[in-house]
C-alpha positions as CSV (number, residue, x, y, z in Angstrom):
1,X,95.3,151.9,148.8
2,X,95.5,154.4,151.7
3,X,95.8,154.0,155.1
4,X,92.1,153.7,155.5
5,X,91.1,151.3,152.6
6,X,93.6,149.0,154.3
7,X,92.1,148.8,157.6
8,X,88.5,148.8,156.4
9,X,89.3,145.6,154.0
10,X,91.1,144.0,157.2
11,X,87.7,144.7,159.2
12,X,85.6,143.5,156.1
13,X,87.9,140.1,156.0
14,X,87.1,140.0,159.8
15,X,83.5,140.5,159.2
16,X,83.1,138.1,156.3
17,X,84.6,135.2,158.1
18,X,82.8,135.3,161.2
19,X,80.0,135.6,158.9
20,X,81.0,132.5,157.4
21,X,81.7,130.6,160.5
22,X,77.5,132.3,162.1
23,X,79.5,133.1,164.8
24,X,77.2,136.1,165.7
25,X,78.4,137.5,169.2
26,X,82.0,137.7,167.3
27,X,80.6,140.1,164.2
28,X,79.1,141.7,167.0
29,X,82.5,142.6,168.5
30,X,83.6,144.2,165.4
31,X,80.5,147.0,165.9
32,X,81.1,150.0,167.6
33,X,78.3,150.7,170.8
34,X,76.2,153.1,169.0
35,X,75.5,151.6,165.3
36,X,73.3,152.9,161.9
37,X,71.8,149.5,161.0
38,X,69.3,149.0,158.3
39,X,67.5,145.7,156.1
40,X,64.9,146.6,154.4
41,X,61.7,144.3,154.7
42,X,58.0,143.9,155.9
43,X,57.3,143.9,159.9
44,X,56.2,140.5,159.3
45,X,59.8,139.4,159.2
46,X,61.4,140.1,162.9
47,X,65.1,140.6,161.6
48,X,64.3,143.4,158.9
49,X,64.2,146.8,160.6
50,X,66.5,149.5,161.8
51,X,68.9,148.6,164.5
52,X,71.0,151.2,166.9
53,X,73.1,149.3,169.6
54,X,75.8,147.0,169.1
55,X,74.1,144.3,171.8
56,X,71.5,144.2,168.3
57,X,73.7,142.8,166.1
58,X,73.6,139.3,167.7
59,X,70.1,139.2,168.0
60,X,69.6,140.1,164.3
61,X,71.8,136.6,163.2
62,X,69.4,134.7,166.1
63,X,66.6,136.1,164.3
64,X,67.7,135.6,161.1
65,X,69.9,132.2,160.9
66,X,67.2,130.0,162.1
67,X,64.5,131.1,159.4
68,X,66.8,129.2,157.2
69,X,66.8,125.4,156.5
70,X,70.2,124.2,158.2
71,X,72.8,123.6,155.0
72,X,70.6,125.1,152.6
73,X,72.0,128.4,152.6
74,X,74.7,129.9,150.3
75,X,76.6,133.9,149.6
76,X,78.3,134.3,146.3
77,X,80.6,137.5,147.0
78,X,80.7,138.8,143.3
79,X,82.7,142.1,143.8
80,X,83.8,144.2,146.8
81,X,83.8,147.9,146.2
82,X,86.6,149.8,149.4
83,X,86.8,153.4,149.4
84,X,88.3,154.8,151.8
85,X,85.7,153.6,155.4
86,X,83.6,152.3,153.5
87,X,83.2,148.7,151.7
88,X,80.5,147.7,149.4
89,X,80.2,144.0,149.1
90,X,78.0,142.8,146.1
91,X,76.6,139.5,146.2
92,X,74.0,136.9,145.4
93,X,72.0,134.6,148.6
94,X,70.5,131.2,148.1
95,X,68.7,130.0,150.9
96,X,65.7,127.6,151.6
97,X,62.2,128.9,153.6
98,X,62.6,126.7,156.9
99,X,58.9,126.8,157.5
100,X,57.9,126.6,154.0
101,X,61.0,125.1,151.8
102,X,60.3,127.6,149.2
103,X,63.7,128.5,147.7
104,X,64.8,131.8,147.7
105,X,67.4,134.1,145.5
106,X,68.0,137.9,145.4
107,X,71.3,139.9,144.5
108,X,72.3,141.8,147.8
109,X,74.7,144.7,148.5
110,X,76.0,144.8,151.9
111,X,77.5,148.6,152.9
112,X,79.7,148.8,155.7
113,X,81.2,152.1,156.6
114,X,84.2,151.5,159.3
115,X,85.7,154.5,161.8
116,X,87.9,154.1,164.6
117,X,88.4,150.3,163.9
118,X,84.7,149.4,164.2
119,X,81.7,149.3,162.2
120,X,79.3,151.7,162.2
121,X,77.2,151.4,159.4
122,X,75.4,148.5,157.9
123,X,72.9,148.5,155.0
124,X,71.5,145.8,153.2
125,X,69.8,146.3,150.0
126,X,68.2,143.0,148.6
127,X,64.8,142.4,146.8
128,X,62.8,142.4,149.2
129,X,59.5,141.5,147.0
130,X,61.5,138.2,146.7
131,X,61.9,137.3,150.3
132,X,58.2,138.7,151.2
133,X,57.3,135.8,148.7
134,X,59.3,133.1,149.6
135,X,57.8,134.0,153.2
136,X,54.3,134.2,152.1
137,X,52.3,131.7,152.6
């Protein structure tokens, strides 16, 4: 692994376990100021969109983590891809409609592409027909 794949997997292992601990304001620490943020998803939904600024980051988890019924949410990491600055992470989410308690499950990749010890890139690709539904009323 070069020099590079080792600091990006150090960042992603940084990333992943604040992730896991919704401890928003610290992933946002790992971003760099001026960011290339995208999740895919209707307007109806206030976390999908584009995002550009590091200060973004935390508001997308305050968005985002509450839409969710408390406990009922789950990741299954089923490969992560590291080349180089970037990191592909390929997984599965679980979660339950907090409004609605409609069920939820779409495969996900995450892509992450680190420079200078700081993330600057972060795509999402889910199905997004899926969560449309399970926010539909």
């Amino acid at each position: 692994m070069t020099h590079d794949g080792k600091r990006t997997e150090e960042l992603l292992a940084s990333f992943m376990d604040r992730l896991g601990k919704k401890d928003a304001e610290g992933i946002a620490e790992l971003f760099a100021d001026d960011i290339d943020w995208y999740v895919p998803g209707s307007e109806a939904l206030p976390w999908t969109g584009p995002r550009s600024r590091r200060e973004h980051v935390s508001e997308y988890f305050g968005k985002l983590w509450p839409a969710f019924a408390s406990g009922e949410s789950s990741a299954t990491i089923d490969k992560v891809v590291i080349d180089g600055q970037d990191a592909v992470v390929f997984s599965r989410f679980d979660h339950t409609v907090a409004t609605s308690g409609k069920r939820l499950h779409t495969p996900a990749a995450l892509h992450l592409t680190m420079a200078n010890g700081q993330i600057v890139r972060m795509h999402l690709y889910e199905d997004t027909l899926a969560v449309h539904e399970a926010f539909s009323e």
